[in-house]
C-alpha positions as CSV (number, residue, x, y, z in Angstrom):
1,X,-5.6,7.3,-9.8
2,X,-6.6,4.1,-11.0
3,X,-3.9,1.4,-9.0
4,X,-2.2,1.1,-5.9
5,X,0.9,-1.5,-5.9
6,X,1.8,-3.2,-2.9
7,X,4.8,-4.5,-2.2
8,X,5.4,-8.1,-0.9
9,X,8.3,-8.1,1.3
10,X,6.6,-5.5,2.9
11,X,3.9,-7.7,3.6
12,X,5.7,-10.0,5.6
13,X,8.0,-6.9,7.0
14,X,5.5,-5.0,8.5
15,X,1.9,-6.8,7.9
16,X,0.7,-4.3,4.9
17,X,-1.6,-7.3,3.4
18,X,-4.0,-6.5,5.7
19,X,-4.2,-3.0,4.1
20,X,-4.5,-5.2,0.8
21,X,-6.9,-7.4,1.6
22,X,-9.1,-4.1,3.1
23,X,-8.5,-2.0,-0.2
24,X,-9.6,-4.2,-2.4
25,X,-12.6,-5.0,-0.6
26,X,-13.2,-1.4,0.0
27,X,-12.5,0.0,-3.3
28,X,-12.9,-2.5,-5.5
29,X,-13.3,-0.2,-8.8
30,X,-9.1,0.3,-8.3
31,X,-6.7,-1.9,-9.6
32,X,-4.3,-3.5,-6.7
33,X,-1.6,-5.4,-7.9
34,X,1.3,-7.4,-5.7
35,X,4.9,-6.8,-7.0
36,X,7.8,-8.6,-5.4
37,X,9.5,-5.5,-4.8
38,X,8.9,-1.7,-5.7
39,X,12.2,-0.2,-5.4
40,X,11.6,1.8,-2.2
41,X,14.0,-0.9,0.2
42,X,14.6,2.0,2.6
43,X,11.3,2.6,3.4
44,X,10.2,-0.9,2.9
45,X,12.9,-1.8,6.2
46,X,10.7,1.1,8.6
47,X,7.2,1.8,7.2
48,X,4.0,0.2,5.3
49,X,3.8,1.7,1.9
50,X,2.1,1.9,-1.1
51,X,2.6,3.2,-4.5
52,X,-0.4,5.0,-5.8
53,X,-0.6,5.2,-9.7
54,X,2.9,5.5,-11.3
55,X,5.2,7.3,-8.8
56,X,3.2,8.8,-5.5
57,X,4.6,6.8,-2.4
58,X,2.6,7.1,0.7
59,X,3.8,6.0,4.0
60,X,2.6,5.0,7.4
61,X,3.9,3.6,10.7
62,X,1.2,1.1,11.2
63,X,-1.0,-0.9,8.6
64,X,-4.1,0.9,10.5
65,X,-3.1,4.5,9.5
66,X,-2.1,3.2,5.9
67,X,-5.3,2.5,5.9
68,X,-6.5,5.6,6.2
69,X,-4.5,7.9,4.3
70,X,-5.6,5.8,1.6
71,X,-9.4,5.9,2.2
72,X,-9.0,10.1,2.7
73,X,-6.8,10.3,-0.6
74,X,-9.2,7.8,-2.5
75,X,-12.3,9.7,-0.9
């Protein structure tokens, strides 16, 4: 996996940008790229997501547990 995509309206939805601002300090080898939208408006209206590499979505009910999923699937 080389890049996580973040989706903005889930920024101001459900304050993900802190998980961006933390991943990119964190693993700063990755790319992390901002997209308007990523398709996923469902899950965008209940959860903070990201999109690892092309098509893996992974979900969490708080920024803070986004957080780490990420970190334990990254390693």
């Amino acid at each position: 996996m080389k890049k996580i995509k973040y989706c903005c309206k889930n920024f101001k939805k459900l304050g993900s940008k802190s998980v961006y601002k933390a991943m990119k300090k964190a693993f700063p080898e990755l790319k992390h790229k901002k997209r308007d939208c990523l398709g996923a408006c469902k899950m965008c209206s209940k959860q903070c997501f990201v999109m690892l590499g092309k098509t893996k979505l992974v979900a969490a009910h708080t920024p803070e547990r986004l957080y780490g999923k990420l970190a334990k699937l990254i390693g």
